[in-house]
VOBA-1610 file (N, C-alpha, C; in pm, whole numbers, padded with zeros to 5 digits, always signed):
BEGIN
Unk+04404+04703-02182Unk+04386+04820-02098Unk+04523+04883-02074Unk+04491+04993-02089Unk+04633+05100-02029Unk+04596+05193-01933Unk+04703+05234-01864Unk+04681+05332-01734Unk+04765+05433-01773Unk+04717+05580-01775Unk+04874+05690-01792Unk+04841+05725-01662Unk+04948+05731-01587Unk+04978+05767-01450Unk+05047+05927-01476Unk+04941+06030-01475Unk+05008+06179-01402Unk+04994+06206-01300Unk+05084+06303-01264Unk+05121+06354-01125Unk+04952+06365-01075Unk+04864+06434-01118Unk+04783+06495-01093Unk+04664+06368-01103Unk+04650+06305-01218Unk+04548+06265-01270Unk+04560+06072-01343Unk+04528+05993-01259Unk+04532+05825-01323Unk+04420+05815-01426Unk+04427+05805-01560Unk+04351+05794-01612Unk+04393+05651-01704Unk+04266+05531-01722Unk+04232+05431-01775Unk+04189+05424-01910Unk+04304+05362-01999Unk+04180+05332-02173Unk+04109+05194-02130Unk+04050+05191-02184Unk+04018+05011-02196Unk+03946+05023-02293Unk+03908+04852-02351Unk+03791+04851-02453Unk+03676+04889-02372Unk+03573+04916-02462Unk+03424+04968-02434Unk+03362+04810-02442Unk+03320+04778-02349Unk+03236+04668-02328Unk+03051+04654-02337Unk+03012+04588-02357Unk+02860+04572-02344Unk+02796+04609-02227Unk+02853+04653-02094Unk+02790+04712-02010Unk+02832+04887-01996Unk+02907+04887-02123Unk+02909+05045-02178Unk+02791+05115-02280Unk+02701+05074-02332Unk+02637+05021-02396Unk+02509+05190-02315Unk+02483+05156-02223Unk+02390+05280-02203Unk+02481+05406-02182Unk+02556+05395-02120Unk+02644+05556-02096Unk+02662+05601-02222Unk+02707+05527-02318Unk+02746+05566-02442Unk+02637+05612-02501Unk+02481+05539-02535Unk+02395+05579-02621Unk+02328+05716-02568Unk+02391+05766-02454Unk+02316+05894-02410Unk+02435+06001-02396Unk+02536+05914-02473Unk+02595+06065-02525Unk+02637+06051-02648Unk+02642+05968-02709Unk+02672+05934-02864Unk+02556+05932-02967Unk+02501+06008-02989Unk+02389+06050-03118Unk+02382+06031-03220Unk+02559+05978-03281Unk+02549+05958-03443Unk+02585+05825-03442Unk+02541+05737-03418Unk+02520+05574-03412Unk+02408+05530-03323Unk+02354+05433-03427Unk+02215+05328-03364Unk+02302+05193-03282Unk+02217+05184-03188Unk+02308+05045-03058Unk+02327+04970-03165Unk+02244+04898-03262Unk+02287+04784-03330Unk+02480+04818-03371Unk+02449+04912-03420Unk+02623+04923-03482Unk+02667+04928-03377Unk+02667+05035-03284Unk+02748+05033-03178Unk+02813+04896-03081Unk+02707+04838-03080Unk+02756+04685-03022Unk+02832+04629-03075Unk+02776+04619-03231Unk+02856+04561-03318Unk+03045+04620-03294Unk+03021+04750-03303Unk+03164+04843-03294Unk+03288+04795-03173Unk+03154+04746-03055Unk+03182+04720-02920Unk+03283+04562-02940Unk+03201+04470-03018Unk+03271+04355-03022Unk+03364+04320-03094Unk+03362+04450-03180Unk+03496+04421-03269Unk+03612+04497-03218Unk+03596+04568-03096Unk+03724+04622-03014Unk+03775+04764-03095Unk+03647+04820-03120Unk+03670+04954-03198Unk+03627+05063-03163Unk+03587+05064-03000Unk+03568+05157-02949Unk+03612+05127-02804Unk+03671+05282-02748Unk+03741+05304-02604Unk+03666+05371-02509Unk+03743+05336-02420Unk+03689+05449-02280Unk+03776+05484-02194Unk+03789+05629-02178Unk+03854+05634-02066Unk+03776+05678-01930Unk+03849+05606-01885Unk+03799+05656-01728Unk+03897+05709-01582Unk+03877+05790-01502Unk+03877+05859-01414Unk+03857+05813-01274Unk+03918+05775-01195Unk+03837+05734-01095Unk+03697+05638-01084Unk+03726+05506-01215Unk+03621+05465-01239Unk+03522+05541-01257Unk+03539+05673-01312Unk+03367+05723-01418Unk+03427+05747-01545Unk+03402+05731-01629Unk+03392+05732-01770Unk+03398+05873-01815Unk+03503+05922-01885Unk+03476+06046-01907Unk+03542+06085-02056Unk+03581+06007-02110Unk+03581+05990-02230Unk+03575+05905-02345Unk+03504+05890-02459Unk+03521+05761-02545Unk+03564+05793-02690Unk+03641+05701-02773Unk+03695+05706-02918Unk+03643+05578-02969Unk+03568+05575-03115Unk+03556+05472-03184Unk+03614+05503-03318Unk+03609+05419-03356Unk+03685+05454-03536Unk+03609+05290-03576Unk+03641+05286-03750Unk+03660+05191-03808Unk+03696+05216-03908Unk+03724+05147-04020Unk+03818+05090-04153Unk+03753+05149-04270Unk+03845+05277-04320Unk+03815+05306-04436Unk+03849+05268-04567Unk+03804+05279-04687Unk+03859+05124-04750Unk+03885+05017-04707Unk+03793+04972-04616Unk+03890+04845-04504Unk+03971+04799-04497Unk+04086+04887-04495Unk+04251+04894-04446Unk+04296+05001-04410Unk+04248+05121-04378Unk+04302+05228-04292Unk+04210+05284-04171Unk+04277+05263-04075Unk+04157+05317-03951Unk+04146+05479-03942Unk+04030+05490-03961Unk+03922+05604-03932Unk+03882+05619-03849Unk+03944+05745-03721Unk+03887+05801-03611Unk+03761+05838-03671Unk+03652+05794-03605Unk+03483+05869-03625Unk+03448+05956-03494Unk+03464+05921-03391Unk+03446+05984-03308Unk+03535+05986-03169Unk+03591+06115-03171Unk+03617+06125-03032Unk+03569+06238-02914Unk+03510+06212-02797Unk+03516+06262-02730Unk+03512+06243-02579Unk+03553+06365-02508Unk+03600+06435-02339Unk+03473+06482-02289Unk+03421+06434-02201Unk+03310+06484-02122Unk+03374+06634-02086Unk+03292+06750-02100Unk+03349+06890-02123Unk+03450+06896-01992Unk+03326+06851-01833Unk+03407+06870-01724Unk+03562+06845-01718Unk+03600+06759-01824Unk+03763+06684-01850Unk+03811+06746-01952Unk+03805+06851-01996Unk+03848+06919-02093Unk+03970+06975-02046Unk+04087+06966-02187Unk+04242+07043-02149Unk+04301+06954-02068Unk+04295+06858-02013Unk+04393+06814-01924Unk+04506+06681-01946Unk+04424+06651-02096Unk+04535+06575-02218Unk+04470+06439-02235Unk+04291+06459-02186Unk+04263+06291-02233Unk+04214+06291-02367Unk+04206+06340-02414Unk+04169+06342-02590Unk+04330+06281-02657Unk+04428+06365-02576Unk+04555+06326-02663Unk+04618+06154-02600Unk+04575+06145-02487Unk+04598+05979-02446Unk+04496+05930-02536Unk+04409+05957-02580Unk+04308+05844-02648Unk+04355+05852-02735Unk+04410+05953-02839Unk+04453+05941-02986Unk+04579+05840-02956Unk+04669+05897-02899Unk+04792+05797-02848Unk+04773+05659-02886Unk+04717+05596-02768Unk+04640+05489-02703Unk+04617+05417-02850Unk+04479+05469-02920Unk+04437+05426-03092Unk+04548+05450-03194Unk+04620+05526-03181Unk+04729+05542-03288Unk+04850+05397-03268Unk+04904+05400-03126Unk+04972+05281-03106Unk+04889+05155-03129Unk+04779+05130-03109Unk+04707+05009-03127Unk+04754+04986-03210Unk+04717+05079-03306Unk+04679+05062-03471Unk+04829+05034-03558Unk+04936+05080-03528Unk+05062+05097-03530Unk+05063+04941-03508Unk+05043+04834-03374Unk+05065+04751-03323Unk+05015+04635-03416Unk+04925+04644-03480Unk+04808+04570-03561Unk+04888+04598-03678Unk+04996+04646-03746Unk+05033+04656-03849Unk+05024+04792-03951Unk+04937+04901-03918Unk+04884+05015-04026Unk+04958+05093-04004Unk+05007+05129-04151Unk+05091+05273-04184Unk+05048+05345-04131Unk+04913+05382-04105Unk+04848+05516-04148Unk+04713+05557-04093Unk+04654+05650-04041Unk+04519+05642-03975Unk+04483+05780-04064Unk+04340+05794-04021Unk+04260+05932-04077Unk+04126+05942-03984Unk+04103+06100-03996Unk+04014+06147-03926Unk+03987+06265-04011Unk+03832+06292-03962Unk+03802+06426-04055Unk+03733+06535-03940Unk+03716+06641-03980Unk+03669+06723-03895Unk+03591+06859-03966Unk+03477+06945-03905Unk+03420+07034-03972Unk+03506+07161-03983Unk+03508+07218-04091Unk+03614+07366-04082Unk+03591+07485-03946Unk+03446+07475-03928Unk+03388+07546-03816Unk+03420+07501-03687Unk+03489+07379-03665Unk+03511+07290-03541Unk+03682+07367-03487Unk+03654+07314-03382Unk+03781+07360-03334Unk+03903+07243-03344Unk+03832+07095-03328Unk+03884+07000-03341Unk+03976+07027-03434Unk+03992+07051-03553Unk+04077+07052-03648Unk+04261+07138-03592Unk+04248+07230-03488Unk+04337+07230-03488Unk+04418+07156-03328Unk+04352+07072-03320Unk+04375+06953-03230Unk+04468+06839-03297Unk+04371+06815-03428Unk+04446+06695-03493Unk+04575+06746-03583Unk+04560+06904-03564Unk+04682+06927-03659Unk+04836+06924-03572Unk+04794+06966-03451Unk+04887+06958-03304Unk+04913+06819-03290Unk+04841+06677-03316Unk+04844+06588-03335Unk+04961+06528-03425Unk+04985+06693-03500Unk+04986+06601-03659Unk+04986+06512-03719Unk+04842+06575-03729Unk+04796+06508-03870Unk+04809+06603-03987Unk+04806+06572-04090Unk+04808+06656-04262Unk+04671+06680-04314Unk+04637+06739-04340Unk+04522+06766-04421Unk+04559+06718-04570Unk+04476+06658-04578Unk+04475+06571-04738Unk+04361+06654-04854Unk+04289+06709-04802Unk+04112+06701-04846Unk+04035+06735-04771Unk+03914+06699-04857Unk+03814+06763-04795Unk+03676+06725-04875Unk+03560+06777-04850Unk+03412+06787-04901Unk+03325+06886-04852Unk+03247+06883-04915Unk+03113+06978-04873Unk+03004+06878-04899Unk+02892+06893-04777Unk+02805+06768-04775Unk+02672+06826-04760Unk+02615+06889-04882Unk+02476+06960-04843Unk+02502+07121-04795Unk+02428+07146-04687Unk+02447+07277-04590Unk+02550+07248-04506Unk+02627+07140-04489Unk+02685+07140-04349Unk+02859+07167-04390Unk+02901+07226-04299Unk+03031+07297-04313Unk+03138+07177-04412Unk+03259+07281-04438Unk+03315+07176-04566Unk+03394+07074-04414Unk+03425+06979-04506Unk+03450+06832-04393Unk+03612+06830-04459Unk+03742+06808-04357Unk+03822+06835-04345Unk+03881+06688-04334Unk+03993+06636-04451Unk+04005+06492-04442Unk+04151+06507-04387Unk+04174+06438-04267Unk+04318+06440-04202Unk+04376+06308-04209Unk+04540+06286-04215Unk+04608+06182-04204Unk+04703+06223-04159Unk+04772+06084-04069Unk+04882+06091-04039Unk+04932+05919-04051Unk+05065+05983-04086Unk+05139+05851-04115Unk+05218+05797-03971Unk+05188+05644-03916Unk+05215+05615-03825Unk+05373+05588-03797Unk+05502+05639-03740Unk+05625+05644-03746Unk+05659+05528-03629
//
């Protein structure tokens, strides 16, 4: 667990635990609980919280299983702008840094705004795809310094 202490605002990462487990499945749509638990026990998904409420979560896992892959992050809207998206990338980037990896990746839709989040992030755009009808998918990296 980490605490960033701002003037304004104490906000908490921690791992996502098994009594995270409902908050999450009623806002997380693109994972079934089985994985998610699974995600849960392997310490691959976060939370931050606020005044003890939960107001944001990040999971990733292993692409080629050796580079971590942000899959999802998000800020309950009400917490929007006030820099917990960029403590959570932080937060997962040092982990990951800590654990040994050069290097992380995340992708994002061209239509999303996200993309120029992770580029403020910097991250690099490597690539990309087109997946059916759905907007081209935007492959980002950054090398961990």
């Amino acid at each position: 667990m980490i605490i960033y202490n701002d003037p304004c605002v104490l906000v908490i990462i921690r791992n996502a635990c098994m009594e995270d487990i409902i908050w999450l499945k009623e806002r997380d749509k693109h994972i079934d609980e089985s994985t998610l638990k699974d995600k849960i026990n392997h310490f691959e998904v976060y939370i931050a919280e606020i005044d003890e409420n939960k107001v944001g979560w990040l999971r990733y896992n292993l692409f080629w299983d050796n580079v971590p892959f942000l899959n999802m992050i998000c800020v309950l809207e009400k917490y929007h702008r006030i820099g917990i998206g960029t403590l959570l990338i932080n937060y997962w980037e040092n982990e990951m840094k800590t654990n040994c990896y050069k290097s992380v990746m995340t992708s994002t839709q061209s239509n999303e705004e996200a993309q120029h989040f992770f580029r403020k992030m910097r991250y690099k755009e490597i690539g990309g795809f087109k997946y059916f009808e759905d907007p081209f998918e935007i492959i980002l990296l950054k090398v961990l310094e």
